[in-house]
C-alpha positions in Angstrom: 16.9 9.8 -34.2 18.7 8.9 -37.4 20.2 11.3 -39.4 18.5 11.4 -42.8 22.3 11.3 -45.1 20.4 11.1 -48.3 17.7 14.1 -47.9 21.1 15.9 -46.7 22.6 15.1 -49.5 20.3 16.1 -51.9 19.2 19.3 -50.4 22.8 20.2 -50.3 23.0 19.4 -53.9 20.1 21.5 -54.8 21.2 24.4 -52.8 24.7 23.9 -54.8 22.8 24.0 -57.9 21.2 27.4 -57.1 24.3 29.0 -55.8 26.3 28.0 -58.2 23.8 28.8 -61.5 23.8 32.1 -59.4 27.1 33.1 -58.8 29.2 30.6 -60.4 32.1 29.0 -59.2 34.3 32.0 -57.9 31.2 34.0 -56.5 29.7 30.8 -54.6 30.6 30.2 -50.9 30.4 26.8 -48.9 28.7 28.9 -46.3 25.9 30.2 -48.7 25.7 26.9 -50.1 25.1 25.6 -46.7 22.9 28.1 -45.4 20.5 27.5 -48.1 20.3 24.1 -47.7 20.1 24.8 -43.4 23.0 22.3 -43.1 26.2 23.1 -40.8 28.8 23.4 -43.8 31.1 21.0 -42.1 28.3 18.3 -43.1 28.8 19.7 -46.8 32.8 18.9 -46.5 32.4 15.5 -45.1 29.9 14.8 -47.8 31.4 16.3 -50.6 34.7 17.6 -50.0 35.8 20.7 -51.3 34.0 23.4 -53.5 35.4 22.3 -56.6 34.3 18.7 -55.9 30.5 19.8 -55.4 31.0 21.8 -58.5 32.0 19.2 -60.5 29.3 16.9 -58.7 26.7 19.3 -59.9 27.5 20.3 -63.1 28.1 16.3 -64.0 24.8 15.4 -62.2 23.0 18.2 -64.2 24.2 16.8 -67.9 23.6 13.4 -67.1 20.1 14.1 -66.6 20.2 16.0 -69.7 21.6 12.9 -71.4 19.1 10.9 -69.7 16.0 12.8 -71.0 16.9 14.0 -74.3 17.4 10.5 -76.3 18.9 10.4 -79.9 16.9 7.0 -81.1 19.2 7.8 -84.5 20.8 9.6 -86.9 17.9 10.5 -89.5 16.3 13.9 -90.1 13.1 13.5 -88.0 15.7 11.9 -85.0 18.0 15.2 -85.3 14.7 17.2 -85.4 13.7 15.7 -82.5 17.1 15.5 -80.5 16.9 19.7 -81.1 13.4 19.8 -80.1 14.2 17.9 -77.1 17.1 19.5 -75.9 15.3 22.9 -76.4 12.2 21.4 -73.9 15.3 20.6 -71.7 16.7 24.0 -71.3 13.3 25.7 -71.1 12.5 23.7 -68.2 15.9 23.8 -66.5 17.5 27.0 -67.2 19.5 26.8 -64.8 21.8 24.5 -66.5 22.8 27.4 -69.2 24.0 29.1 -66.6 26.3 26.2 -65.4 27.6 26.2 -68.7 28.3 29.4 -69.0 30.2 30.1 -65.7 32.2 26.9 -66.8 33.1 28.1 -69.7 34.6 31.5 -68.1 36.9 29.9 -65.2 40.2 28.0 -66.2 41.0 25.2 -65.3 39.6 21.4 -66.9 35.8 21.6 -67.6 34.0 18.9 -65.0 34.0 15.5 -65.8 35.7 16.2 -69.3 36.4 12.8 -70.4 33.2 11.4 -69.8 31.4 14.0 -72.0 33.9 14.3 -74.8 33.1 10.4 -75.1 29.3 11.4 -75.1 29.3 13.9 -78.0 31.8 12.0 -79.6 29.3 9.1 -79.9 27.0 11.9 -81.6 29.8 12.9 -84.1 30.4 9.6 -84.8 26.6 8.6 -85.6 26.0 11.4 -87.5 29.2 11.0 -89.6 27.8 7.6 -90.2 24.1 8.9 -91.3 26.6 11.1 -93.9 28.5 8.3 -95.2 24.7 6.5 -96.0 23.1 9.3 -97.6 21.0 10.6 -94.8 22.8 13.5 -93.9 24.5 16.7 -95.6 28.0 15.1 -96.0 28.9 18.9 -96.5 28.4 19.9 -92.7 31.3 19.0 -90.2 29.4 16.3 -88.7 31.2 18.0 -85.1 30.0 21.2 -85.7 26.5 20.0 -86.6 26.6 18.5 -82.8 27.6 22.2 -82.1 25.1 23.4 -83.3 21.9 21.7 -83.3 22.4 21.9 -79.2 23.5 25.7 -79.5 20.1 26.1 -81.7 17.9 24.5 -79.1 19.9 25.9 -76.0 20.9 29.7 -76.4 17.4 30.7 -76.4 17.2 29.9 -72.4 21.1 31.0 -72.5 20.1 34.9 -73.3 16.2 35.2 -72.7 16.5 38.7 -73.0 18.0 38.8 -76.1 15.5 36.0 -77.7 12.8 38.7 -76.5 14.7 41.4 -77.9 14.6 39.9 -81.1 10.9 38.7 -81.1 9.3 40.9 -78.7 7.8 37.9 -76.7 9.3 36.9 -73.2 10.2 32.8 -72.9 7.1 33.0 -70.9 4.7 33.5 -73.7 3.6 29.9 -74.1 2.3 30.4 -77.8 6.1 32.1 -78.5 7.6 28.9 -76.8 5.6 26.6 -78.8 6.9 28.8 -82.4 10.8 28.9 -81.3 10.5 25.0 -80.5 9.0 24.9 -84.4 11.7 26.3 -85.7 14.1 24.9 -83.6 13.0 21.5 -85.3 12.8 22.7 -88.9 16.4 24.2 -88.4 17.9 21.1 -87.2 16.5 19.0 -90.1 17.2 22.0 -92.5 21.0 22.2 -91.5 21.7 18.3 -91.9 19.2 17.8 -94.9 21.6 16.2 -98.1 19.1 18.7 -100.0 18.8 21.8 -98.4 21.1 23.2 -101.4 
């Protein structure tokens, strides 16, 4: 019987994924990862390496999906509505990837697969910067720290539920207080870049 690489594969990825949204990269194991995923870990270190090359792996596999499903068709208000509103569907449904982020952001060391995402958001810097220089934008706003923070806007509800339902006394699972954050998260967006919202 043949071994099945690519089922392995991706159930070891998945198991990664939950270990590491978990526990991060200091409180994740090979062993935990590869007892979740019911492979021997030596299969996980022929596949992948070591635990910082699964990390990476993961947290790079995990963003390009988020690139891949949350589109910026251009630089107007109703695309940067959008984009937010997007990105905010994206984190609802994959919470885990806040997570990532945030256990990333508290370890040293270079964040994973840093070049190729500094070119992605640098793309949306430089479109929006572009949108400013025509008129469509606020040329007032940092067009870097309106990347900043239309994605901090759409993501940090996910990124501290219990705060969110602090604040509005309705748990991300309320469907009708998803539907009103995702409102606002759109009316924000356009609100922060609008040239008129002076």
């Amino acid at each position: 019987m043949a071994w099945d690489v690519e089922g392995t594969q991706r159930r070891l990825r998945e198991a990664a994924r939950t270990e590491f949204a978990a526990h991060g990269f200091e409180g994740t194991t090979v062993a935990a990862v590869a007892a979740r995923a019911g492979v021997n870990k030596e299969r996980l270190y022929s596949y992948f390496g070591d635990k910082r090359a699964l990390w990476d792996l993961v947290l790079t596999g995990e963003l390009e999906r988020l690139a891949a499903a949350v589109g910026l068709s251009g630089a107007g208000l109703d695309d940067i509505g959008e984009f937010a509103g997007a990105t905010f569907d994206y984190h609802a449904e994959h919470p885990e990837l806040g997570r990532l982020l945030q256990w990333e952001g508290l370890q040293s060391g270079p964040p994973a697969g840093a070049e190729v995402r500094t070119q992605h958001y640098q793309e949306k810097v430089a479109r929006f910067a572009d949108a400013q220089r025509r008129g469509v934008l606020d040329p007032s706003v940092d067009p870097g720290h309106l990347v900043f923070a239309l994605i901090a806007l759409a993501a940090w509800w996910q990124t501290v539920p219990q705060l969110a339902a602090m604040i509005t006394g309705a748990g991300a699972d309320d469907q009708e207080e998803r539907a009103a954050r995702r409102r606002f998260v759109v009316d924000a967006a356009r609100r922060i870049a609008s040239p008129d919202h002076g």
